[in-house]
N, C-alpha and C positions, 0 to 999 in steps of 0.2 A: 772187581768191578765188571767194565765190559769186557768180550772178546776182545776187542779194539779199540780202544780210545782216540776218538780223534783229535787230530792236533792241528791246531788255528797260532796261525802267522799273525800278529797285531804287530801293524806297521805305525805308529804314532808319536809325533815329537812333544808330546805334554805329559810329562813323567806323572801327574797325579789321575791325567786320565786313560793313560795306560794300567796303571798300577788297578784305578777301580773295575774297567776293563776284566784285563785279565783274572782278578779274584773273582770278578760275577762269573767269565766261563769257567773257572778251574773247581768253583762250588757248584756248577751245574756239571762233571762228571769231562770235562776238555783239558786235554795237555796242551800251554799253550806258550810259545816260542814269542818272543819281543825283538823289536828291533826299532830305533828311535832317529833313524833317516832312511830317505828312500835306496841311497848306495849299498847299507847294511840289509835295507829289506831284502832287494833285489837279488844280493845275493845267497841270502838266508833263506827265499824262496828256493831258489837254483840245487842247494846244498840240502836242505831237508826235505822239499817235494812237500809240505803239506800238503791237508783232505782241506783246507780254506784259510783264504787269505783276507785279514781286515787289513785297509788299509786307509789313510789320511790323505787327505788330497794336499794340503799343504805341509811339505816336508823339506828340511837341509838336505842338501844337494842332489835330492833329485825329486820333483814331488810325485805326487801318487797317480798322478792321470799318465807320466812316463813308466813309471814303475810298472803300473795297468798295462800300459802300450806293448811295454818291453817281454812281458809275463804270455799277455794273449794273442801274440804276433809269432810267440815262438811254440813250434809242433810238441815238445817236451813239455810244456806248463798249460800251454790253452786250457785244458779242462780242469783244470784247479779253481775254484768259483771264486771270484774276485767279491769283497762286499767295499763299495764307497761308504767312507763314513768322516762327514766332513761339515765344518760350519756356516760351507757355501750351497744357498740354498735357490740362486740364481736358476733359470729354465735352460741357461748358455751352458752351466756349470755339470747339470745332469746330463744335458745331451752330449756335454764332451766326455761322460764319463761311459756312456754309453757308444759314443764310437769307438774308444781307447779299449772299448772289449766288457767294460765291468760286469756281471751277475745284477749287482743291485745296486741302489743309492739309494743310505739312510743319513739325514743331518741331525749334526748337534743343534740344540740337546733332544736326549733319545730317553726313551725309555727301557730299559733292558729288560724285557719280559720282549717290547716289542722285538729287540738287536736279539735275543734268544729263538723268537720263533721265526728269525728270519737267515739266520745264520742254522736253522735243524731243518729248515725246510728248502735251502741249498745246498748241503750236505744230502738230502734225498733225495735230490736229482728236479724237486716241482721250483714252481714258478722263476724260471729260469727269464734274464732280464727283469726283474719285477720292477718295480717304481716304487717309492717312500711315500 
């Protein structure tokens, strides 16, 4: 395959949409790492350093906007691109994911052509903060 396959962290507590998740990146050419609370993400980030992290904003014991906070607040993980991807589609809801550091915020339900070109196009560094 590639020189290097990137590898995407999906941080989400609904095992059915994790599971279709992960198959849709793992058939577009991504190694990708699971973890189904924020306590597990957070440190599943820390330990494998992914090239990008999905993550759910509502999670067991720690939700995704701390998880966000914890990841972009610290000098080792800042540039690792956070994508929100979450059911909450509030204007409160995006701008706290955008203080807490996020790259981006896309809500369910999504279309994965769209979660694909948005997840390749912060892997190559553009539209960095974008909006959903």
């Amino acid at each position: 395959m590639s020189e290097h396959q990137e590898r995407i962290l999906l941080i989400e507590d609904e095992k059915a949409m994790s599971d279709a998740v992960k198959l849709r990146l793992e058939a577009n050419g991504f190694s990708v790492l699971t973890a189904y609370d924020g306590q597990t993400g957070l440190a599943t980030a820390r330990k494998e350093r992914p090239d990008l992290i999905i993550l759910d904003v509502m999670l067991p014991k720690l939700d995704g906007f701390m998880v966000c906070r914890m990841l972009k607040f610290d000098e080792k993980y800042r540039n690792i691109p956070v994508l929100l991807l979450t059911a909450r589609t509030q204007q409160t809801d995006v701008q706290q994911g955008e203080e807490m550091g996020a790259d981006a915020y896309m809500t369910k339900p999504f279309k994965s052509e769209e979660l694909l070109a948005r997840i390749r196009a912060l892997l190559s560094g553009e539209n960095k903060k974008a909006e959903a």
